[in-house]
C-alpha positions as CSV (number, residue, x, y, z in Angstrom):
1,X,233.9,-113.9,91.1
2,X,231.8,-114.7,94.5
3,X,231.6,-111.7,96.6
4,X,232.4,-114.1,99.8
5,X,231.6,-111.8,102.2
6,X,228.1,-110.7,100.9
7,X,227.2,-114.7,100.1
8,X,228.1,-115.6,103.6
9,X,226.4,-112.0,105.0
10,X,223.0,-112.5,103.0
11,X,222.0,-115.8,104.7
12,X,220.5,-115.5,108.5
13,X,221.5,-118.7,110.9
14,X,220.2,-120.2,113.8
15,X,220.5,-123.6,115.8
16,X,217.9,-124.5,118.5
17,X,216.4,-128.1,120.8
18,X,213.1,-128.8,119.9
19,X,210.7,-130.8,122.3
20,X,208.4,-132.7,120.3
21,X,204.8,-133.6,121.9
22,X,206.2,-137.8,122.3
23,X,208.8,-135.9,124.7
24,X,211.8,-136.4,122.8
25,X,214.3,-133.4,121.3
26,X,215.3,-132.4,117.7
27,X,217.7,-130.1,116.7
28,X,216.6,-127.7,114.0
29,X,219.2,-125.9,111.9
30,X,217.6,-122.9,109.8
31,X,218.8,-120.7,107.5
32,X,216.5,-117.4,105.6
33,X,218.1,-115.5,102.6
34,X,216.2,-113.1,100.6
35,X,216.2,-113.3,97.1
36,X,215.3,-111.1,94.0
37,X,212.7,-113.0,92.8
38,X,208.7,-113.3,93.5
39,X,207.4,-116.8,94.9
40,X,206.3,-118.3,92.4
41,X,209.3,-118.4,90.4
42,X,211.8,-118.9,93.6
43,X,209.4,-121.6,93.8
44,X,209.4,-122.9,89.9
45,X,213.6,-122.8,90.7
46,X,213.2,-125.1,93.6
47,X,210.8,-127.5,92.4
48,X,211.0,-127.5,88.8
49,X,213.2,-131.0,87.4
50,X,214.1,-128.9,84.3
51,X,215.3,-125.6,86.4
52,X,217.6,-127.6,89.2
53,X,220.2,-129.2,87.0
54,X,220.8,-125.8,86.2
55,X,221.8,-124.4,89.5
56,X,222.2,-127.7,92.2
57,X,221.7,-131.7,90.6
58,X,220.0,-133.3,88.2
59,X,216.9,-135.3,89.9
60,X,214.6,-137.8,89.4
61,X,211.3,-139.4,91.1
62,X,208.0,-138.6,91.4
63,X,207.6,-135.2,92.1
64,X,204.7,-134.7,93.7
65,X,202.8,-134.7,97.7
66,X,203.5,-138.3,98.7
67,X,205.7,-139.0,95.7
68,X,209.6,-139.6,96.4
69,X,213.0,-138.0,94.6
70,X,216.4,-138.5,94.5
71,X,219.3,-135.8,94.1
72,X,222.3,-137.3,91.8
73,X,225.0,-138.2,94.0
74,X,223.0,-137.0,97.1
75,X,220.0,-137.7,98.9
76,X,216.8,-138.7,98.7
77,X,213.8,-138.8,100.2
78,X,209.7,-138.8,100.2
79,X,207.2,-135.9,100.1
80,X,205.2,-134.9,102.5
81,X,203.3,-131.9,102.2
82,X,203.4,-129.1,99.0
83,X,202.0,-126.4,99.0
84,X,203.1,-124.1,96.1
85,X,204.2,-121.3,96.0
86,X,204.6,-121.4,100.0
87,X,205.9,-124.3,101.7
88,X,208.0,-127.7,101.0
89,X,208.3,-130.7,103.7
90,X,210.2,-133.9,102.9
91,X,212.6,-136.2,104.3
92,X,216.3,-135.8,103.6
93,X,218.5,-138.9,103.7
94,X,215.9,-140.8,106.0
95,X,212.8,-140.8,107.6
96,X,213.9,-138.7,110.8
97,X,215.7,-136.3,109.0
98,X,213.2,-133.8,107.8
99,X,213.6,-130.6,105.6
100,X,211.0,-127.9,105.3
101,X,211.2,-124.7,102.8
102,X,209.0,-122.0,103.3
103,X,208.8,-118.8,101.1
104,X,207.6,-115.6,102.0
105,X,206.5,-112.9,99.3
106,X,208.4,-109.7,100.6
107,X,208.4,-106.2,99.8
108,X,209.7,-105.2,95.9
109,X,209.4,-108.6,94.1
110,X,211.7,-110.2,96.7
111,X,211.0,-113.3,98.5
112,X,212.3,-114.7,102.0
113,X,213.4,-118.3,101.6
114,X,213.5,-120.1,105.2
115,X,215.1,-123.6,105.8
116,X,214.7,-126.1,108.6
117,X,216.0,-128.8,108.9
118,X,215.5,-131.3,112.0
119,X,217.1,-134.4,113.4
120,X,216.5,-136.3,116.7
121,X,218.7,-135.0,118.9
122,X,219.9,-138.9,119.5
123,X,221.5,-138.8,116.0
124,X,222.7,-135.4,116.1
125,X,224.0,-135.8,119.4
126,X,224.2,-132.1,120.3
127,X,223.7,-128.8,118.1
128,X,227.2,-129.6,116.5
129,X,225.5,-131.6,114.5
130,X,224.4,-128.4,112.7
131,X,228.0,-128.8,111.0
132,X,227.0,-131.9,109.1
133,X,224.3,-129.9,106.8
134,X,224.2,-126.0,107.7
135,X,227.4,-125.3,105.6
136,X,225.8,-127.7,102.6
137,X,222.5,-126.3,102.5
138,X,224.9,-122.8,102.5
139,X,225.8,-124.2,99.3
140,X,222.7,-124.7,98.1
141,X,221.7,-121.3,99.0
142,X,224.4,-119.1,97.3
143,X,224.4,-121.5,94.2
144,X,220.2,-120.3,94.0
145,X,221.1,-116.5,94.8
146,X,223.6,-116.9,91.9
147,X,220.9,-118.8,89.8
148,X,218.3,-116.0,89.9
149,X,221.0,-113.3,89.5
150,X,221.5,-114.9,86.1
151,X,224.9,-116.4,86.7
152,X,224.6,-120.1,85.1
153,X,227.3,-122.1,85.2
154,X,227.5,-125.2,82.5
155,X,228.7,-127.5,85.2
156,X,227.4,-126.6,88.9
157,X,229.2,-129.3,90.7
158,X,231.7,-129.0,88.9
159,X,231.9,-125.4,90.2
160,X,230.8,-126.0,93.7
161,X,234.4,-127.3,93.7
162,X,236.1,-124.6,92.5
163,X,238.4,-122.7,94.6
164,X,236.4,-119.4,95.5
165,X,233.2,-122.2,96.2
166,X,235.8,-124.4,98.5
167,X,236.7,-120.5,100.2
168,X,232.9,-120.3,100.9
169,X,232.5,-123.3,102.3
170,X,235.7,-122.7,104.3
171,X,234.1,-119.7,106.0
172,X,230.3,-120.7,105.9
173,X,231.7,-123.7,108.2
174,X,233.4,-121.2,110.6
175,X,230.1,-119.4,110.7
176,X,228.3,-122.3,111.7
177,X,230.4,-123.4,114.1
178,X,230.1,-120.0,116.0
179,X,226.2,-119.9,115.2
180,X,226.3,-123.3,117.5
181,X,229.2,-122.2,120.1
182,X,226.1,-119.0,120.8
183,X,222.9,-121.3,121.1
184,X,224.6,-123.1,124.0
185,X,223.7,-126.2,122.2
186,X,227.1,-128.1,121.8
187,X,229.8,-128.7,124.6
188,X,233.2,-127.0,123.3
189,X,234.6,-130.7,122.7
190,X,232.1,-131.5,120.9
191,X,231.8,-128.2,119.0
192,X,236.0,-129.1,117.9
193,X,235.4,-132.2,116.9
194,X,232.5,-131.2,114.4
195,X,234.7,-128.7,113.1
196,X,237.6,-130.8,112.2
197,X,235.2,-133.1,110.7
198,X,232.9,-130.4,108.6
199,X,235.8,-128.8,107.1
200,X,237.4,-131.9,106.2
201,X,233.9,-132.8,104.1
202,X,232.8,-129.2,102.9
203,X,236.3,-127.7,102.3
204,X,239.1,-130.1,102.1
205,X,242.6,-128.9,102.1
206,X,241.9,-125.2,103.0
207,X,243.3,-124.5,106.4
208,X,243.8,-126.2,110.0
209,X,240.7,-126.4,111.8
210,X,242.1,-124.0,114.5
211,X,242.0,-121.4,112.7
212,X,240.3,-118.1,112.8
């Protein structure tokens, strides 16, 4: 059984403008979690293509700096910088949609695992657009914790659909939304909207959008 509550807990949020030095605006959605695990092998689970079938998707591609992957049934992209056992830069989806990983040894064989991800604020639109990928890259996330905590599951997307997994999506959206409704970034129309529309994609059929 997921301990909801201590998945959702575990994982620190933020959503924030960027300027960039052309003078246009991103917005960056990160998320941190610690995990029991030192760097290099957090990092071995991220990056190795026989360790993330086990936890996330099968994936192919050249898997190296400048090389390109694809996720089955999910995105793709190239890669930009690596630099095991510390930090991960590619696009996601396309060329303006970047996602960095950046892991921190910490203290008792743990390690800090940060994620950013940034869009132009043009395709975003406002820090609602958070919603599209926060609560997915939750996912992601508390599927790894589980990983590491020796908790394999034959089938993970098969399990990402579960019930309990659709529950944590449920309230790993809710949490998003309110991350975004305290940066300021998103207008509460706009914040609504995103909702509707996130937990319509990451947990379908759970409860009305309205809800608490």
């Amino acid at each position: 059984m997921i301990d909801i509550a201590h998945q959702i807990g575990a994982i620190d949020r933020s959503v924030s403008f960027r300027s960039m030095e052309d003078g246009s605006e991103t917005v960056s959605v990160l998320a941190r979690r610690r995990y029991k695990s030192d760097p290099e092998d957090l990092w071995d689970a991220l990056t190795n293509p026989e360790r993330i079938p086990r936890w996330f998707l099968p994936i192919s591609g050249e898997l190296r700096e400048g090389g390109t992957f694809q996720l089955e049934g999910n995105a793709g992209g190239r890669i930009l910088e690596c630099l095991p056992p510390s930090r991960l830069k590619v696009t996601f989806g396309g060329d303006s949609s970047l996602v960095e990983l950046r892991l921190t040894a910490g203290a008792s064989g743990t390690t800090s695992l940060e994620l950013e991800h940034t869009v132009p604020l043009a395709m975003a639109q406002s820090g609602a657009g958070a919603l599209w990928v926060g609560p997915g890259w939750d996912g992601m996330f508390l599927a790894l914790g589980l990983f590491v905590d020796g908790i394999v599951s034959e089938d993970p997307a098969a399990a990402a659909l579960s019930p309990e997994a659709l529950a944590f999506s449920e309230r790993s959206v809710r949490v998003w939304a309110e991350t975004v409704r305290e940066s300021g970034t998103a207008t509460p129309e706009q914040l609504a909207e995103a909702l509707a529309i996130s937990l319509a994609q990451f947990a379908p059929g759970t409860s009305d959008p309205a809800a608490s």
